[in-house]
Backbone as a chain_set.jsonl record, in Angstrom:
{"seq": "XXXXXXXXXXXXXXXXXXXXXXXXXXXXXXXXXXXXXXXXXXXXXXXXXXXXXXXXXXXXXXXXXXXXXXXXXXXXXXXXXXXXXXXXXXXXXXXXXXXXXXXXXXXXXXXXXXXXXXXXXXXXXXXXXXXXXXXXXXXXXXXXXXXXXXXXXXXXXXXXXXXXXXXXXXXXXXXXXXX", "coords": {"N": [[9.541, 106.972, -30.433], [8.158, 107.93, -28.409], [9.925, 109.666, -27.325], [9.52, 111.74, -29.997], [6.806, 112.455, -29.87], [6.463, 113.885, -27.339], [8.42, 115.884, -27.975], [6.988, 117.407, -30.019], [4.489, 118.397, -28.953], [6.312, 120.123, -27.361], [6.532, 122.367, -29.332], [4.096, 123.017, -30.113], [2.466, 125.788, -30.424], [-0.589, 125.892, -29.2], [-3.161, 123.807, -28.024], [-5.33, 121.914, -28.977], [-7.983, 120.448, -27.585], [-10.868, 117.38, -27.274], [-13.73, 115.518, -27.162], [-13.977, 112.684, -29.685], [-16.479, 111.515, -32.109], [-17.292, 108.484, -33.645], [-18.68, 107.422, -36.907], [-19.05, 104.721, -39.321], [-18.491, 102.618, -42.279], [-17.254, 99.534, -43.234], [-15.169, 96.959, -44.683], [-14.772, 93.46, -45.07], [-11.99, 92.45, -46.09], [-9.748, 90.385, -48.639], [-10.611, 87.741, -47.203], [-10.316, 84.269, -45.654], [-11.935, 80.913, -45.67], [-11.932, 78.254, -43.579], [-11.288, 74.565, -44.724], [-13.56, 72.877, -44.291], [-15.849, 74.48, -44.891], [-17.701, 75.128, -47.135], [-18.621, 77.642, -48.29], [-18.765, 81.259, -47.521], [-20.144, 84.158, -46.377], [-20.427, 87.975, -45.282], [-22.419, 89.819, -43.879], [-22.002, 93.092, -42.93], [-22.626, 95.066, -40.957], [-21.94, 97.394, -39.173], [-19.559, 100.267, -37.711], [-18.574, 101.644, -35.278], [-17.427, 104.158, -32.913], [-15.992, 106.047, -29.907], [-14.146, 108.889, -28.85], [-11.098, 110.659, -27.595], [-9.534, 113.601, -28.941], [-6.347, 115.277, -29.146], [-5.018, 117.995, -30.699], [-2.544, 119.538, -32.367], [-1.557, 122.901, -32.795], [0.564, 124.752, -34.903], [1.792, 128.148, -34.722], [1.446, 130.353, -37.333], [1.992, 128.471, -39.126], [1.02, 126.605, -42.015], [0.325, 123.843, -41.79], [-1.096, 120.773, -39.005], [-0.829, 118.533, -36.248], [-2.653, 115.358, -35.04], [-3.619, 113.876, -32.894], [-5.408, 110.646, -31.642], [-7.198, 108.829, -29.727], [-9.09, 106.198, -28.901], [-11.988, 103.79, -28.578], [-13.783, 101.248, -29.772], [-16.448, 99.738, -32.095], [-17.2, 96.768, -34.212], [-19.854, 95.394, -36.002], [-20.93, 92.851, -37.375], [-22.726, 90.07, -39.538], [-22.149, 86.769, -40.141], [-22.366, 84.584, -42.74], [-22.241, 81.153, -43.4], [-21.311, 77.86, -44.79], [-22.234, 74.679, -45.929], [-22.606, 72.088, -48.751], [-24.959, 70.957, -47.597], [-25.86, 72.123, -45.236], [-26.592, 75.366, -43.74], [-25.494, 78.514, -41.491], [-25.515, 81.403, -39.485], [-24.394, 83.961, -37.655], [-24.4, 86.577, -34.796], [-22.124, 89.173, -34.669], [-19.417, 90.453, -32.907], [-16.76, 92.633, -32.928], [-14.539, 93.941, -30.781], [-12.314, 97.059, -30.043], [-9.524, 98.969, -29.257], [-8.116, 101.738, -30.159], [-4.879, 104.022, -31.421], [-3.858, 106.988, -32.712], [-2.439, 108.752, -34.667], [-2.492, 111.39, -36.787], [-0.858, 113.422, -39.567], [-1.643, 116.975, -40.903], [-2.012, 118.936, -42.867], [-3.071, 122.277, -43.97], [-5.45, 123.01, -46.509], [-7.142, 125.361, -47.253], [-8.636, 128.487, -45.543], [-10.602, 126.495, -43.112], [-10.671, 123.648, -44.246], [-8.711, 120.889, -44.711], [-6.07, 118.238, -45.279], [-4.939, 114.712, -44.197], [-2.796, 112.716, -43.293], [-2.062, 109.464, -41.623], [-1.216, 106.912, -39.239], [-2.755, 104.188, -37.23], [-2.445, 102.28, -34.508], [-4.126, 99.685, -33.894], [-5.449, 97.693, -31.596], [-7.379, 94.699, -31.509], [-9.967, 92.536, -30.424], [-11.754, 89.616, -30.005], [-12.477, 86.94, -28.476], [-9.97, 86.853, -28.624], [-6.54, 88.19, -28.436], [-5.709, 90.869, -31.042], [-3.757, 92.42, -33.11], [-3.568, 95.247, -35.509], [-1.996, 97.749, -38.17], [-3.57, 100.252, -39.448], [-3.258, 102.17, -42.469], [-3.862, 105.443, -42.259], [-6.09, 108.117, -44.542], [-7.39, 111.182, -44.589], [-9.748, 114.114, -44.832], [-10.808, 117.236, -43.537], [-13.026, 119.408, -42.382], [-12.682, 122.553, -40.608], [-14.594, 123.741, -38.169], [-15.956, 126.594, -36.193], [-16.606, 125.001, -33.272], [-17.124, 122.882, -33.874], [-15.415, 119.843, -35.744], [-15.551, 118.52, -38.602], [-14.552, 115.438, -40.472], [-13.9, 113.252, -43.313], [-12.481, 110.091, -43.009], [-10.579, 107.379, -44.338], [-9.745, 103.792, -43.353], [-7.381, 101.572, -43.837], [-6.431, 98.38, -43.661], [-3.484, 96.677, -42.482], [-2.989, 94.269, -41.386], [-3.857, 90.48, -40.627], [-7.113, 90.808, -39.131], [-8.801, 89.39, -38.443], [-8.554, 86.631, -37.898], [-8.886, 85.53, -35.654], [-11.555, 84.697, -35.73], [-13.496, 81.385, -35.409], [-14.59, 80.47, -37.939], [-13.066, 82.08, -39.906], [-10.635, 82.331, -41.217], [-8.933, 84.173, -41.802], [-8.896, 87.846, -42.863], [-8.713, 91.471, -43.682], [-9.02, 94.572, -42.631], [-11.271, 97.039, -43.615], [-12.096, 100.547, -44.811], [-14.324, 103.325, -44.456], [-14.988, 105.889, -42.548], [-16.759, 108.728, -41.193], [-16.084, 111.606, -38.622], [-16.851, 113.423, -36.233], [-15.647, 116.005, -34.49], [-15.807, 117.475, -31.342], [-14.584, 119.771, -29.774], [-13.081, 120.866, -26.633]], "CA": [[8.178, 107.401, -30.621], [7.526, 108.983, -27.123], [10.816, 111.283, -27.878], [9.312, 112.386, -30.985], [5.704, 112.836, -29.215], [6.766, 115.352, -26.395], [9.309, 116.994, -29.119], [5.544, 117.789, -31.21], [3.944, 118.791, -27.778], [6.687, 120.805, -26.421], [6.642, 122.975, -30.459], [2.939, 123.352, -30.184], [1.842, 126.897, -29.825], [-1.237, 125.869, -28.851], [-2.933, 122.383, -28.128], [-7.001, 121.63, -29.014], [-8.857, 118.948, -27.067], [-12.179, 117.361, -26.794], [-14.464, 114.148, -27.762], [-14.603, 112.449, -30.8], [-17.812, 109.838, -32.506], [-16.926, 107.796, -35.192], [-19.394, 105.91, -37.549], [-18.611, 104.169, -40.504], [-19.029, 101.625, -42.844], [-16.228, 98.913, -43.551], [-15.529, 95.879, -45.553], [-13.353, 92.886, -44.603], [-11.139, 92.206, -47.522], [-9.322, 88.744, -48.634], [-11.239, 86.281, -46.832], [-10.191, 82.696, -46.413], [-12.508, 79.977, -44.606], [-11.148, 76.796, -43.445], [-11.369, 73.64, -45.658], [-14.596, 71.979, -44.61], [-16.662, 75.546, -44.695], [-17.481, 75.45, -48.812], [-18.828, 79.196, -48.611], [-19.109, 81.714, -46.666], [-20.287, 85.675, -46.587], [-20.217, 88.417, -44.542], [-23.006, 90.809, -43.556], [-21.533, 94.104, -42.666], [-23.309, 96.092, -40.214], [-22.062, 98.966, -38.242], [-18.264, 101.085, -37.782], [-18.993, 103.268, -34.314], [-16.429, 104.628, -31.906], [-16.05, 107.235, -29.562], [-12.618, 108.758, -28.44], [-10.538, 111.944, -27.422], [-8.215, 113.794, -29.836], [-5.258, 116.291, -28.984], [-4.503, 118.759, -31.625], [-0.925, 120.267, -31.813], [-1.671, 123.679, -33.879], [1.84, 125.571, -34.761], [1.312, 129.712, -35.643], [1.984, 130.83, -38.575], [2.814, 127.321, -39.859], [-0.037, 125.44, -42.785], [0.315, 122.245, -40.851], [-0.97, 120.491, -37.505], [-1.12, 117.012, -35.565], [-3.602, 115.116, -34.226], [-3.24, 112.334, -31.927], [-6.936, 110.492, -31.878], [-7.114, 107.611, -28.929], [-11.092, 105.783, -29.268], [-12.829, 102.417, -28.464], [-15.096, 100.912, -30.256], [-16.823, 98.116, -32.638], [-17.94, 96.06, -35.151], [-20.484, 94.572, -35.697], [-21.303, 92.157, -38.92], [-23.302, 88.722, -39.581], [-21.118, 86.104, -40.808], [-22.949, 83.223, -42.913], [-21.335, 80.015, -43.577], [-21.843, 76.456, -44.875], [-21.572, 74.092, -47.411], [-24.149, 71.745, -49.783], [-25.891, 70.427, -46.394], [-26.598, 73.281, -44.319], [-25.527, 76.826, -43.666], [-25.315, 78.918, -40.758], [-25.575, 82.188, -39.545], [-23.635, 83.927, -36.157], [-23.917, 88.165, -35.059], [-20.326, 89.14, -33.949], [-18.738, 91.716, -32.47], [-15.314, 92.739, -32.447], [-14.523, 95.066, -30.324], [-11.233, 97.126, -31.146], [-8.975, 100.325, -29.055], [-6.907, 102.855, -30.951], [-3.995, 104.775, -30.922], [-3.81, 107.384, -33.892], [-1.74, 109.882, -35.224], [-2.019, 111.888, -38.53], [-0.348, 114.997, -39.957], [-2.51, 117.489, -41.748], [-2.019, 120.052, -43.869], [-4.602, 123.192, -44.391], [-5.245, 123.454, -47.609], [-7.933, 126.615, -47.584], [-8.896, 128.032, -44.156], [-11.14, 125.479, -42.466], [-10.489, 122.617, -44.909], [-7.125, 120.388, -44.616], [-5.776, 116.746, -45.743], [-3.946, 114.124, -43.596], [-2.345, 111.107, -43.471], [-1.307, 109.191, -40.409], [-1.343, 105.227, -38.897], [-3.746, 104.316, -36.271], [-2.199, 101.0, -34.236], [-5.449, 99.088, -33.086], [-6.285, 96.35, -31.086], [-8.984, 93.858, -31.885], [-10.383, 92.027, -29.361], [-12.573, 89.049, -30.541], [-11.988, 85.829, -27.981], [-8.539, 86.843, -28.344], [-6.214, 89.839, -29.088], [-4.65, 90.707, -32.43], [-2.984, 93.847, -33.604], [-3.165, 96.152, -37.023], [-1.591, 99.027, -38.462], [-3.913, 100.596, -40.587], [-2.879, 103.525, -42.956], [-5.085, 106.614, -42.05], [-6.212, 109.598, -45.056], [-8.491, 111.993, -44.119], [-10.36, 115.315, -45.252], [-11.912, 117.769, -42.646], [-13.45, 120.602, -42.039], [-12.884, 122.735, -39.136], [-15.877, 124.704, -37.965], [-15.407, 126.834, -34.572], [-17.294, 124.553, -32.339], [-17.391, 121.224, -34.45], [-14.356, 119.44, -36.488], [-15.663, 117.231, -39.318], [-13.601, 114.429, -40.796], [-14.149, 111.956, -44.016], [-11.292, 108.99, -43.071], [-10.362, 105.894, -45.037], [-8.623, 103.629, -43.083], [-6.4, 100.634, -45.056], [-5.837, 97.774, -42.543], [-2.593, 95.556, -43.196], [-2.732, 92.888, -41.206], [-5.174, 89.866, -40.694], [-7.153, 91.438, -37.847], [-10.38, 88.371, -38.349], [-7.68, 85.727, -37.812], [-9.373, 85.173, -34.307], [-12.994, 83.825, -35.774], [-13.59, 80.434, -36.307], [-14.911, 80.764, -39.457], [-12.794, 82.958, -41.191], [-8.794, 81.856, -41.284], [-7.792, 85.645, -42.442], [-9.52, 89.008, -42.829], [-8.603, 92.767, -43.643], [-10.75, 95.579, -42.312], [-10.522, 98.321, -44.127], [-13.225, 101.372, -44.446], [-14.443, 104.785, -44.429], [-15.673, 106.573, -41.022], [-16.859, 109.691, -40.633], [-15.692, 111.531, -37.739], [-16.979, 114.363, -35.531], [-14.666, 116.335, -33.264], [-16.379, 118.416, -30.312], [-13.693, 121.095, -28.946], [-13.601, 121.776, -25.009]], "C": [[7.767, 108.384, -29.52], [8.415, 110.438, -26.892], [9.79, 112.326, -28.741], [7.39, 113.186, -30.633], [5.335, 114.165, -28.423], [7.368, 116.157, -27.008], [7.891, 117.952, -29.096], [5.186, 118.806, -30.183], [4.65, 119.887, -26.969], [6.926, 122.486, -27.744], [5.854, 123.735, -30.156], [2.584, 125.133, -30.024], [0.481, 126.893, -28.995], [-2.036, 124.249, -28.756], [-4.753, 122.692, -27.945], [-7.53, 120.506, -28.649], [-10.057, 118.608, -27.478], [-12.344, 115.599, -27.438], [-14.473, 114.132, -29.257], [-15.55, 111.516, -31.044], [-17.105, 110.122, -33.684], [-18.167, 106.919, -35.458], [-18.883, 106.096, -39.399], [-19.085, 103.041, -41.227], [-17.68, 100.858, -43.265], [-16.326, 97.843, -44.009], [-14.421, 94.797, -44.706], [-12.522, 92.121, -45.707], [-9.991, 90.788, -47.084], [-9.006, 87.802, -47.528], [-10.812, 85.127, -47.248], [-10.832, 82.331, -45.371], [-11.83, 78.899, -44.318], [-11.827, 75.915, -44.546], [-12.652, 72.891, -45.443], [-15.704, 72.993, -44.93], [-16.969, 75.735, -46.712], [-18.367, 77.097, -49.465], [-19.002, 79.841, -47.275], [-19.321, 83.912, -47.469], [-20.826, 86.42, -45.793], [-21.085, 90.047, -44.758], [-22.477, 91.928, -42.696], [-22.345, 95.213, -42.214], [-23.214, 97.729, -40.073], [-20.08, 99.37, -37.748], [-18.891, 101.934, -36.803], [-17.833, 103.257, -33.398], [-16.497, 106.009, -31.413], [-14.347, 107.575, -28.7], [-12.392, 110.068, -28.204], [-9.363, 112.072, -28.561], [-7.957, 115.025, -29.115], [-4.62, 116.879, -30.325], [-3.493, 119.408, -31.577], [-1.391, 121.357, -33.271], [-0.132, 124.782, -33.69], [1.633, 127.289, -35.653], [1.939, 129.805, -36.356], [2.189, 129.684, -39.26], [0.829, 126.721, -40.782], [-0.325, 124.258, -41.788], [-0.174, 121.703, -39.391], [-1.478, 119.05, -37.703], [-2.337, 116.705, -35.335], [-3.125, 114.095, -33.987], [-4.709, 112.116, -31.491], [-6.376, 109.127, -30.424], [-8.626, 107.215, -28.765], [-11.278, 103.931, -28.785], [-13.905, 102.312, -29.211], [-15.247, 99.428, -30.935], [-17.02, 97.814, -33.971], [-18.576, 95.267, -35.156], [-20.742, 93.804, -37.424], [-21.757, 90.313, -38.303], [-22.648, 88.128, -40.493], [-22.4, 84.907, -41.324], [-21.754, 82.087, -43.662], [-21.853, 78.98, -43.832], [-21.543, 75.6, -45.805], [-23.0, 73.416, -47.931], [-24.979, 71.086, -48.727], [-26.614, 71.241, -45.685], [-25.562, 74.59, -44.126], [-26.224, 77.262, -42.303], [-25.376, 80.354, -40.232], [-24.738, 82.89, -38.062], [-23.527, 85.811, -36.158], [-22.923, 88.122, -33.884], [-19.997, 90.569, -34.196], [-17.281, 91.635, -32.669], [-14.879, 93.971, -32.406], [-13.084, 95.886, -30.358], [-10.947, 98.848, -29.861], [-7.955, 100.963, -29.967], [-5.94, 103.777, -30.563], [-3.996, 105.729, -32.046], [-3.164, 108.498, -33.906], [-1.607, 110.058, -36.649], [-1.65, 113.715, -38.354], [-1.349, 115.639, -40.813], [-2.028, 118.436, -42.23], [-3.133, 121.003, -44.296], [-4.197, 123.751, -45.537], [-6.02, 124.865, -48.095], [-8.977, 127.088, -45.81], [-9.251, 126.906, -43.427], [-10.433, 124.081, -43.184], [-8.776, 122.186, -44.789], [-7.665, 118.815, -44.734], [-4.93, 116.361, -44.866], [-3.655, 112.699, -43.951], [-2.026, 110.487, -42.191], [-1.634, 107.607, -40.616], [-2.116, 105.328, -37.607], [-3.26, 102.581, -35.33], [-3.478, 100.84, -33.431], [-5.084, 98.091, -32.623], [-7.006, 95.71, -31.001], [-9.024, 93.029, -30.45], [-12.204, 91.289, -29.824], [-12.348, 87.101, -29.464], [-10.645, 85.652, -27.746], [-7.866, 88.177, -28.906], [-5.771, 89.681, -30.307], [-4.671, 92.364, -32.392], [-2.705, 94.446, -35.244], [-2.79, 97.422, -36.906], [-2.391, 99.688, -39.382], [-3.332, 102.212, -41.019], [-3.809, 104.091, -42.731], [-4.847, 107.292, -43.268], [-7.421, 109.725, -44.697], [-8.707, 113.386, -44.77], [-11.031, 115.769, -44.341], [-12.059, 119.137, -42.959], [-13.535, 121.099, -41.17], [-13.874, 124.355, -39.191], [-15.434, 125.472, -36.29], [-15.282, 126.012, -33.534], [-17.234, 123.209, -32.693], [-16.352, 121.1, -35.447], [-15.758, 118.472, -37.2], [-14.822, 116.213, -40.051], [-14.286, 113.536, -41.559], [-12.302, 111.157, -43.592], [-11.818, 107.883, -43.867], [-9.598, 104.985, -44.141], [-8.336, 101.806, -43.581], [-5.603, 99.883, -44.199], [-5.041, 96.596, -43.524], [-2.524, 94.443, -42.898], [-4.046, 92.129, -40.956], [-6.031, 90.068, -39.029], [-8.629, 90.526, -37.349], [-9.191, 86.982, -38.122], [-8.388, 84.573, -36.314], [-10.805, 83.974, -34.419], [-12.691, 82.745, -36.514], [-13.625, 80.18, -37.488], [-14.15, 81.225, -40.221], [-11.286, 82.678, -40.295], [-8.174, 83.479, -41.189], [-8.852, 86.769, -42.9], [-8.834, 89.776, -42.852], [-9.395, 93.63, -43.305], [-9.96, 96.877, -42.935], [-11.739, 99.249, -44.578], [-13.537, 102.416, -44.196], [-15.52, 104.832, -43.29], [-15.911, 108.151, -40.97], [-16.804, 110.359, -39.151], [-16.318, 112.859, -37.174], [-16.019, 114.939, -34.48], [-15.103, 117.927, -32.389], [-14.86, 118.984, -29.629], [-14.074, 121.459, -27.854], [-12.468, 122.957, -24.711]], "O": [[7.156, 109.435, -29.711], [8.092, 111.576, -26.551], [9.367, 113.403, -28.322], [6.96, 114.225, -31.134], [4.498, 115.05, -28.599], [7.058, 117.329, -26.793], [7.717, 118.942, -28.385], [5.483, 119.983, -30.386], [4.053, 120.535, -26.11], [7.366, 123.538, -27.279], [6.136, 124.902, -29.888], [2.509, 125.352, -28.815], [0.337, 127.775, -28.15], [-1.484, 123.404, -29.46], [-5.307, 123.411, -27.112], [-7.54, 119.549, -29.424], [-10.586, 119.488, -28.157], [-11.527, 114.816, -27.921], [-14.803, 115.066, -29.988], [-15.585, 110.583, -30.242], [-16.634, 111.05, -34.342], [-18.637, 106.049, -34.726], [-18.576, 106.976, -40.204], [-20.096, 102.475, -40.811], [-16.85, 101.647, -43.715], [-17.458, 97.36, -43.956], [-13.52, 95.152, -43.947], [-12.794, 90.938, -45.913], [-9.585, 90.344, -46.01], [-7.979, 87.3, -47.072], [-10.757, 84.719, -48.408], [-10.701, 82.897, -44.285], [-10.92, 78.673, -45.115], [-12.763, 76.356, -45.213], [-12.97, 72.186, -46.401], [-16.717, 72.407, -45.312], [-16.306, 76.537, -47.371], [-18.597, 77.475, -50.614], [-19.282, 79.28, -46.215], [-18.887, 84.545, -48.431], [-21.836, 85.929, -45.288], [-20.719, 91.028, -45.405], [-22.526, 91.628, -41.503], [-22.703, 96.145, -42.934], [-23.834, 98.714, -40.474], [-19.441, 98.359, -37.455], [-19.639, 102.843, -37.162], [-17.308, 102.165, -33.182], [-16.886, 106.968, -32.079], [-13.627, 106.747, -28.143], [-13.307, 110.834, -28.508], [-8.586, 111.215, -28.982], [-8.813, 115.734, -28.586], [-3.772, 116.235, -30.943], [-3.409, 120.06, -30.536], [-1.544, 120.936, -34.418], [0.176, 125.401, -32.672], [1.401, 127.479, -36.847], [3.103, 129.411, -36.279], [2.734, 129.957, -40.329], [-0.223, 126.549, -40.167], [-1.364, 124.062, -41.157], [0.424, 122.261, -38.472], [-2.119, 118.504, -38.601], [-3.2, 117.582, -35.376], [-2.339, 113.431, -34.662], [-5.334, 113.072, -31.031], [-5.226, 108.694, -30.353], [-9.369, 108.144, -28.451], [-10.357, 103.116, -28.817], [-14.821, 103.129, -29.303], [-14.645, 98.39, -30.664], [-16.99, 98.701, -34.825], [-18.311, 94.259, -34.501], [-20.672, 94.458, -38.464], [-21.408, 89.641, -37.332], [-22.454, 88.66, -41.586], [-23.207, 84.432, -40.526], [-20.714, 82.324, -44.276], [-22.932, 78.788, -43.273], [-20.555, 75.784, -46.515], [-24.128, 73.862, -47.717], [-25.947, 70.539, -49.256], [-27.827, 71.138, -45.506], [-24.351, 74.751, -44.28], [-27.237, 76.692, -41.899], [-25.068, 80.828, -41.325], [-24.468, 81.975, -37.284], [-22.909, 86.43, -37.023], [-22.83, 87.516, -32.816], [-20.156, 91.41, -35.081], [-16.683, 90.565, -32.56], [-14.77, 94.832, -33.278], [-12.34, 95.09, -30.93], [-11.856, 99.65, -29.644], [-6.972, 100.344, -30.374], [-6.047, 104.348, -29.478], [-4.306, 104.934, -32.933], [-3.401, 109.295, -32.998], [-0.999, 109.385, -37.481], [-1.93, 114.653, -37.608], [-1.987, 114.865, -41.525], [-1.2, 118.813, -41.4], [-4.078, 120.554, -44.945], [-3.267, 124.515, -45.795], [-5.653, 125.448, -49.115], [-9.705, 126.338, -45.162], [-8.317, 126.214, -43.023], [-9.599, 123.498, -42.492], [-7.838, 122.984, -44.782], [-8.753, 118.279, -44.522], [-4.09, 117.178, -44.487], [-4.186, 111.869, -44.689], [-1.555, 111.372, -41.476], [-2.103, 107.082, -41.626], [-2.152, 106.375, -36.962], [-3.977, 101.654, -35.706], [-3.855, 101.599, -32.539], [-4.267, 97.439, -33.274], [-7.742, 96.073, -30.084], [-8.132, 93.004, -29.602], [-13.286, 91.864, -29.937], [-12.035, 86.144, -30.172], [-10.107, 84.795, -27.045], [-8.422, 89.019, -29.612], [-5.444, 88.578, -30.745], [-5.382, 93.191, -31.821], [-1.779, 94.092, -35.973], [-3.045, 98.166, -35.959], [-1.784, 99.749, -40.451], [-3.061, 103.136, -40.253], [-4.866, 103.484, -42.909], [-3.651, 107.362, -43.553], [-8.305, 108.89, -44.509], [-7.693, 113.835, -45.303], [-11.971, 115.058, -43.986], [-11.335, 119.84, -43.664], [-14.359, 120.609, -40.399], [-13.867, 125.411, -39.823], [-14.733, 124.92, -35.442], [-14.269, 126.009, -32.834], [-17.292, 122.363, -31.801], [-16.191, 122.104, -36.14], [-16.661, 117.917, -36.575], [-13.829, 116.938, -40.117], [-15.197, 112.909, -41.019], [-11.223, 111.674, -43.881], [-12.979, 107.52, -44.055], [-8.453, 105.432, -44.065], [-9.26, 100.992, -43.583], [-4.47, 100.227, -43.863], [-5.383, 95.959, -44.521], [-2.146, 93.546, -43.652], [-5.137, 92.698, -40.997], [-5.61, 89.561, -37.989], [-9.335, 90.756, -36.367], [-9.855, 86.107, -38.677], [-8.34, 83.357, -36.127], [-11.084, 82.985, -33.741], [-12.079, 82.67, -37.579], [-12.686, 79.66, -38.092], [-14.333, 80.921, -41.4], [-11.026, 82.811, -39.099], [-7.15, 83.823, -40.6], [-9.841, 86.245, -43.412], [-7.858, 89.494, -42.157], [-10.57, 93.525, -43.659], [-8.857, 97.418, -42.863], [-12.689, 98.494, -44.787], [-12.771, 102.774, -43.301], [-16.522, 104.137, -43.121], [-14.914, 108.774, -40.604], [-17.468, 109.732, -38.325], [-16.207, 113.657, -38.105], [-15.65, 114.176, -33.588], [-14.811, 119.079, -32.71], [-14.208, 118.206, -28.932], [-15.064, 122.172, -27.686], [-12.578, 123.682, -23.723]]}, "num_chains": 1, "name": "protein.A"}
């Protein structure tokens, strides 16, 4: 991986920095509660992050990298309970990234990518997903825009009481400031 990293980096004709914000909206897909919990459901707040990306642009070539690295959160209200009483709890889980996607320009500004983004959750304890990245942006001189999806595989809610197993998976819009 770190071969194939500096390879990219040492190709580059040219290399684009700066800040990125992320907000989004995400879901957490097949939910299981433990056995005495006889429902539960999950208020879905807020998708924000802020991070640096490195652009690898090659001349003359359609195609370029990005390598995205970000912190950030989630936030959602979990309710829970059964035929006695129910419950309510606001929760964070806070989450760093690593990301790399390939893009392709399909008409000046405009281009499609794909990449994987390995995260880290961080909720009382660590856990680790791979989610698949696609994306659509627009690059403006001064400002990158970005629609992402990203398509998490593993159970990355595994950590909360409440909830045995979770997917996060979710569309973010992305801003990318150029220094």
């Amino acid at each position: 991986m770190i071969f194939l990293v500096v390879s990219q980096i040492s190709m580059a004709q040219s290399i684009k920095h700066g800040l990125t914000v992320h907000y989004g909206k995400s879901d957490f897909v097949a939910m299981k509660h433990p056995a005495d919990v006889s429902f539960s459901k999950l208020d879905y707040h807020l998708n924000a992050a802020i991070g640096y990306k490195f652009r690898l642009n090659y001349e003359s070539k359609p195609y370029f990298i990005d390598f995205d690295l970000g912190l950030g959160l989630h936030k959602y209200r979990l309710w829970t309970g059964n035929e006695n009483a129910f419950s309510s709890g606001l929760s964070l889980l806070c989450y760093g990234s690593l990301g790399a996607t390939y893009n392709y320009q399909i008409y000046k500004g405009l281009s499609a990518g794909a990449g994987i983004e390995p995260t880290l959750y961080y909720d009382n304890s660590y856990d680790i997903d791979f989610p698949l990245v696609a994306k659509i942006s627009y690059d403006l001189k001064f400002i990158g825009v970005a629609l992402m999806y990203k398509y998490g595989l593993t159970n990355a809610l595994k950590v909360d009481s409440d909830i045995t197993k979770g997917k996060i998976r979710g569309w973010q819009v992305q801003a990318f400031i150029p220094f």
